[in-house]
N, C-alpha and C positions, 0 to 999 in steps of 0.2 A: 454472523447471520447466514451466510451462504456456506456455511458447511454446516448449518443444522438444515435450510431448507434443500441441499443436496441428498443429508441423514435422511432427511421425511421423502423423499420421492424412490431414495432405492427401498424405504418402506413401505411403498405401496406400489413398488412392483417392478419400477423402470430399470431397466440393467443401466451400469453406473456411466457407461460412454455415450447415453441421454441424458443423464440426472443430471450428471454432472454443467454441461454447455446450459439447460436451461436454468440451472442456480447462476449461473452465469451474468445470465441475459435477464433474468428476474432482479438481481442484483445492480445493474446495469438501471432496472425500471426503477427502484427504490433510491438509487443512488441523483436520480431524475427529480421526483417525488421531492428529497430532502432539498436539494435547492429551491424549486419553485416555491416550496413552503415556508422554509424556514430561512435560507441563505438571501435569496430576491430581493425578501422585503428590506434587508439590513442594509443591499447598496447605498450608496452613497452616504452613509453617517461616517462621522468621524473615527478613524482609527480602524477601520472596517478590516483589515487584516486578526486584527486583535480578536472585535467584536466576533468576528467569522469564527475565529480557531475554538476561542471559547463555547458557542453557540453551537456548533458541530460537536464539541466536546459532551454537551450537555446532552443533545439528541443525541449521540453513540451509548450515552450512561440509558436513557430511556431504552434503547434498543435491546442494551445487554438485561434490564429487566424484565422485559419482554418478552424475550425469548428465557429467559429463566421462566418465567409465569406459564408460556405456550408447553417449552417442552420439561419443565423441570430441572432439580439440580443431579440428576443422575449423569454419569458420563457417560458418551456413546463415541461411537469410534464409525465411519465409512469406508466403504472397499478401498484398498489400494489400488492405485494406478496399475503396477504393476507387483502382483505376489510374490514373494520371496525375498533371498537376502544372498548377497554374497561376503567375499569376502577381499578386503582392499589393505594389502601391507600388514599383515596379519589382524587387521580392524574390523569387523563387520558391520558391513551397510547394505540397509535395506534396498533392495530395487526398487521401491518410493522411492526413497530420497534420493536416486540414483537420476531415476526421472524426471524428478526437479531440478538438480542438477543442470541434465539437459537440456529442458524446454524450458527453463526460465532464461536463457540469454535470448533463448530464438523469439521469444512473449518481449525482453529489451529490446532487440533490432529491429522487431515488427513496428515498436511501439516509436523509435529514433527516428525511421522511416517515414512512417505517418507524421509525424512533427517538423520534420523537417524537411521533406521532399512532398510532402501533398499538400494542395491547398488549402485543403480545411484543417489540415495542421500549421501549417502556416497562420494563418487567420487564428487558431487557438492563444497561439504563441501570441500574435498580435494583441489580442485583447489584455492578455496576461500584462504586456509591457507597457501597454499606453492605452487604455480604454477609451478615452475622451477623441484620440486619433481614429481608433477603429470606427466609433459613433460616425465620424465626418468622412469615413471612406466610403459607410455604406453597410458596414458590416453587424449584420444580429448579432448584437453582444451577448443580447439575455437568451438567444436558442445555443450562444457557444457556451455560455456560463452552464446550463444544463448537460451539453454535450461534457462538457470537462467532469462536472460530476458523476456524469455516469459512467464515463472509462473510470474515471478515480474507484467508484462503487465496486464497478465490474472486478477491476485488479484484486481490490480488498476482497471481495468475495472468491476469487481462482487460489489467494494466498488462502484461501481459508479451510480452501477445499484440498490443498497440499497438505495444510498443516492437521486435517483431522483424518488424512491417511497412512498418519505415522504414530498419532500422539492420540490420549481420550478427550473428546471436544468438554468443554464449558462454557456459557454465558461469557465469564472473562477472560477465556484463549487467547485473545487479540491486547489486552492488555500491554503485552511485554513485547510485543512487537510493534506495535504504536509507539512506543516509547524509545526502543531502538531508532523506529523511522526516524521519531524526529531529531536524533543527532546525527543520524545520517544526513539529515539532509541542512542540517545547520554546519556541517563538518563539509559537503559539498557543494553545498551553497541554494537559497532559494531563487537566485533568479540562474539555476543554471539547469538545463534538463539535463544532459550526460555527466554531470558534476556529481549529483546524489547517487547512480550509478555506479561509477568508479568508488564511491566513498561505500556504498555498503556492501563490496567485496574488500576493501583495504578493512574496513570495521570488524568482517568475518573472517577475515584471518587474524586481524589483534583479538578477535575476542577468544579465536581457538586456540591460541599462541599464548594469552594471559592464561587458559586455564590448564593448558598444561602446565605451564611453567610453574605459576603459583598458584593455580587452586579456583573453583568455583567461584569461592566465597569473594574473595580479590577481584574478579572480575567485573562486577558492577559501578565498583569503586574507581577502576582503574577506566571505563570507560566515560563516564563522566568529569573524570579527569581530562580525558580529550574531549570533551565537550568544554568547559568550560578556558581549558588554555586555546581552543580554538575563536572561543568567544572575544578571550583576551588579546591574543594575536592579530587573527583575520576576523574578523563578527561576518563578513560576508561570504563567508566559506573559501575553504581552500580552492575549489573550482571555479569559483565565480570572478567573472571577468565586471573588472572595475568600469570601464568603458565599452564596451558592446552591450552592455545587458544580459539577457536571454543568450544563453551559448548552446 
């Protein structure tokens, strides 16, 4: 959704170093939006992790309709970050992907930063690990429960607008990287924030490592392979600390 409503503003005129921040922050607003409506209401029922993923689930399939319905099944592509392509160990990469690259650690540190050196990451974190605690400290659960959504949103939305600077956007673009996330972050663990991190650069190098080795097609097979002996092994991810919680 934030790389088609990025697509719709450099088409109506805004150079892409506007469009792009306020797909952003629109995403951010949507990402807001979907909790108070849909996620809120679900607090406190049983199993409400489940409840949630699935329920999220459902509304991402309405979204991807949606935007099929708004802009169609035609593929569209947005400016690149940066035009052109070089060339690395006789490989060539695009200077997109180049600057992905680079500003996606510096988008990780900012994001480490905020979570764990600022208050209201601090407080994020808190509600995450014991809500019933934050309640009696004082702290607005349901304005943090929003706030966490809409950095969630926003993120999903900046990936979005990376990925349709290299590749032709769809409706289901987000599909295969959804899917990725979430054994990255069963492989790094969920209650760990630098956990899923470190796991979806170890993940991108086995998956560029399986397909040279053995081929595209092997690749899928062989990553749910570490998903599931990871489930077998450790179920609380390789990063996640059995006693502190939240790391």
């Amino acid at each position: 959704l934030g790389a088609y409503i990025a697509w719709q503003l450099v088409e109506l005129g805004l150079p892409a170093a506007v469009a792009f921040p306020i797909a952003v922050v629109v995403m951010a607003g949507v990402g807001w939006i979907l909790q108070a409506s849909v996620v809120r209401p679900l607090i406190g029922r049983p199993n409400i992790v489940l409840v949630v993923v699935i329920t999220t689930l459902a509304a991402g399939s309405l979204i991807e309709n949606g935007a099929l319905t708004i802009w169609g099944p035609r593929s569209k592509q947005i400016p690149a970050l940066i035009a052109g392509n070089a060339t690395i160990g006789g490989v060539g990469v695009s200077l997109h992907q180049i600057a992905i690259i680079v500003i996606t650690p510096l988008i990780l540190a900012a994001l480490w930063v905020f979570l764990n050196r600022t208050r209201l990451g601090l407080a994020l974190r808190a509600v995450a690990q014991n809500e019933d605690a934050s309640h009696l400290v004082g702290l607005n659960v349901t304005a943090l429960y929003g706030l966490a959504f809409a950095i969630a949103a926003s993120l999903a939305g900046l990936a979005g607008i990376f990925m349709g600077g290299y590749r032709f956007m769809s409706p289901v673009m987000g599909s295969d990287p959804l899917l990725k996330a979430l054994i990255v972050v069963v492989f790094g663990g969920i209650s760990s924030v630098s956990g899923p991190i470190f796991a979806a650069y170890l993940i991108g190098f086995f998956e560029a490592a399986c397909s040279y080795y053995f081929g595209l097609y092997w690749t899928p097979a062989l990553l749910f392979g570490v998903l599931i002996l990871t489930l077998m092994v450790r179920p609380e991810g390789i990063f996640a600390s059995r006693s502190r919680g939240l790391a």
